[in-house]
N, C-alpha and C positions, 0 to 999 in steps of 0.2 A: 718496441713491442709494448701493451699495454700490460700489466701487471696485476693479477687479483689481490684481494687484500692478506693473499695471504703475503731399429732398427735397423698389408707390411709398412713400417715405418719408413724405407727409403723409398718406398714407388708412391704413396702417399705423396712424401717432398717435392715427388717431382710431377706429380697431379696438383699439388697445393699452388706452384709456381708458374705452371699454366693456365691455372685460374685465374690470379694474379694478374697475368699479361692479360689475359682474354676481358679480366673487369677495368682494368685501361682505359678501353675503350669506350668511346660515348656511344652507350644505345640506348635508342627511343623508348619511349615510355609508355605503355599503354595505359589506357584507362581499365576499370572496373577491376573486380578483386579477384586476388590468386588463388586458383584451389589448391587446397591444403595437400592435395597426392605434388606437388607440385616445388612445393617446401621441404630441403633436406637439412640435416646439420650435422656437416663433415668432421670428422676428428684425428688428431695424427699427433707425433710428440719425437724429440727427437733427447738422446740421455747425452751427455758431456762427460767424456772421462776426466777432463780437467777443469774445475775442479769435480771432481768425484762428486755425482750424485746428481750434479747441476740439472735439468730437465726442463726442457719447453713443451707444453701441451699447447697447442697450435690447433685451431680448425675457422670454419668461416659457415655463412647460411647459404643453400643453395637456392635459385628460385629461378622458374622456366626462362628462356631467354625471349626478353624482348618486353617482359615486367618492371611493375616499376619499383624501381631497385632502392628507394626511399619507406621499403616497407620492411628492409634487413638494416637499416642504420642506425646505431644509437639504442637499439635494443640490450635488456637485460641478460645477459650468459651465464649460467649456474654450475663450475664444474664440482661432479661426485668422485670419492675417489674408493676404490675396496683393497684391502692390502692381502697379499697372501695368507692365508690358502682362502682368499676371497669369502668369506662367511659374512661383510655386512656391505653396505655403502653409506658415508658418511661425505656430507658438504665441505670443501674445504678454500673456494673462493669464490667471488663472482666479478663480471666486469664487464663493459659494454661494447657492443659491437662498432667498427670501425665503419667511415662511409663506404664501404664497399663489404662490408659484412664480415668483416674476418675479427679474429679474436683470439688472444695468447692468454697463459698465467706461467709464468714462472716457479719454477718447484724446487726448492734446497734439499740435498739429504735424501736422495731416493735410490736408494741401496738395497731393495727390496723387490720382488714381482710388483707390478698394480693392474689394476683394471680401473678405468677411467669414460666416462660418460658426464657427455654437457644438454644441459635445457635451455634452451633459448625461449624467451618469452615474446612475444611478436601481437600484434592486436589482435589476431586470428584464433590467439593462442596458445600453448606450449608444444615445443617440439624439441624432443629428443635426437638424442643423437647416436649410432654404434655404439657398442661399447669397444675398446681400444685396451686389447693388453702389450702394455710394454712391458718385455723379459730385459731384467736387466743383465748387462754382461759383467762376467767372472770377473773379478780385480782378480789381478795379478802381482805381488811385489816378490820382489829377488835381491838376495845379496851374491856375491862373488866374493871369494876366499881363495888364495892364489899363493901354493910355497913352488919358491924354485927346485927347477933341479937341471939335472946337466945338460946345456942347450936346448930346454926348454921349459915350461910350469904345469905345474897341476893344480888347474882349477876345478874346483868345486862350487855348483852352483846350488842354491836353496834359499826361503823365503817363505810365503803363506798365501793360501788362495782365499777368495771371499764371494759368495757364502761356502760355508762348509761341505763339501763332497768327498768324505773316506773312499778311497779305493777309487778315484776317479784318475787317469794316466794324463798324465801334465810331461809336453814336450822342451825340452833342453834344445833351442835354435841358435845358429853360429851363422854368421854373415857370411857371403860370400861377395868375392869382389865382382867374379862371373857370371854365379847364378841365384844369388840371393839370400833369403833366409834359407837355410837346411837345416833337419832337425838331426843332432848328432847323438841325442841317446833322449830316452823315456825313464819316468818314474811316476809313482804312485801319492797320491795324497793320501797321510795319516791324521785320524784325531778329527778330532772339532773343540777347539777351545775358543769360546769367547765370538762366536758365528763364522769362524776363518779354521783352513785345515793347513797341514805343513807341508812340503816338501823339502828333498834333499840329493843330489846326484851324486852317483861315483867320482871319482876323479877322471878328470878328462889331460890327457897329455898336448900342449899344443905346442908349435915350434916358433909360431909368429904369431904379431898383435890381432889379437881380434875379438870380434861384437859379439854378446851373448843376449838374448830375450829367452821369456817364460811366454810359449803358450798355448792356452786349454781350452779344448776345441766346445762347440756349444753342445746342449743336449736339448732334453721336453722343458726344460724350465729355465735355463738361462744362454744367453749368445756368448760368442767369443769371445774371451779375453786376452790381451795382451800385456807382458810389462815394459817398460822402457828398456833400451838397450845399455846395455854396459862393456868399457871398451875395457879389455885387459892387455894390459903393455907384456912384452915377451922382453926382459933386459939377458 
């Protein structure tokens, strides 16, 4: 993927990827010039829980089928980006269109809502693009804290959500070997220190080894998060 100098997202991906196959293919070229109703410039971005933050903004130029397609390559791509609660837009790469029109920037550190908008420059031209919010989903981290007791442990689960949501109900999930994740008790996020809120569960009695995850279900402003599993041994 080409790199600027610096979740809808999944039906996007899978519109992006048929494009993809469909410009594969060798089509004829017509002569004379493309009307500009004609000209789109697609946007889509996909976030990486690992590492944290990671982001690919992904889109390509669209242009009628059967054009000639030497009029989206090697073009100038301008991505804007606006950070929550969305009040500017500011330039934060650019980079040039691929022989089939497509065009990535990779993004570090996007731990934030954004709104995201590209301009393509073309002879014809500038054409914009949608704009594109990606809602970033909840981090999740967890610790497990585990005393014995008689033929079995009580564990206690707890750790911090990010961004900050007091009073938002964060699910305590247990593996199952049969039917999967199950959530075995609810709690509440307290506080906001430092953009991240806490939790903390009752104790939970188990008799045998098993997997604990944190997770908090999306809202209006961010998707689902999840945290890693953690196995707690039962001696």
């Amino acid at each position: 993927m080409a790199g600027g100098r610096t979740h809808s997202v999944g039906r996007f991906g899978a519109l992006l990827a048929g494009a993809m196959a469909i410009c594969a293919l060798a089509l004829p070229a017509t002569a004379g010039a493309q009307a500009a109703g004609d000209i789109k410039v697609r946007l889509g971005a996909h976030h990486y829980p690992r590492p944290w933050g990671l982001t690919y903004v992904y889109g390509y130029i669209r242009v009628a089928k059967g054009a000639d397609e030497t009029i989206r390559r090697g073009k100038q791509v301008t991505l804007e980006q606006s950070v929550w609660p969305f009040t500017s837009w500011q330039p934060i790469g650019s980079t040039t269109t691929e022989f089939n029109g497509y065009f990535s920037f990779r993004r570090w550190n996007i731990i934030n809502n954004q709104k995201f908008r590209a301009t393509a420059q073309l002879d014809s031209g500038a054409y914009v693009s949608q704009v594109l919010v990606l809602h970033v989903p909840f981090r999740a981290r967890m610790t497990v804290s585990v005393r014995k007791a008689k033929k079995a442990a009580l564990v206690t689960v707890s750790g911090k959500v990010r961004p900050a949501r007091p009073g938002k109900t964060v699910a305590i999930q247990r593996r199952s070997p049969t039917s999967g994740w199950r959530t075995v008790t609810r709690t509440k996020l307290r506080g906001a220190t430092a953009g991240s809120s806490s939790f903390k569960s009752r104790p939970m009695r188990i008799r045998h080894d098993s997997i604990f995850r944190v997770r908090v279900r999306s809202d209006a402003l961010n998707s689902v998060g999840m945290s890693g599993g953690r196995l707690v041994h039962v001696r």
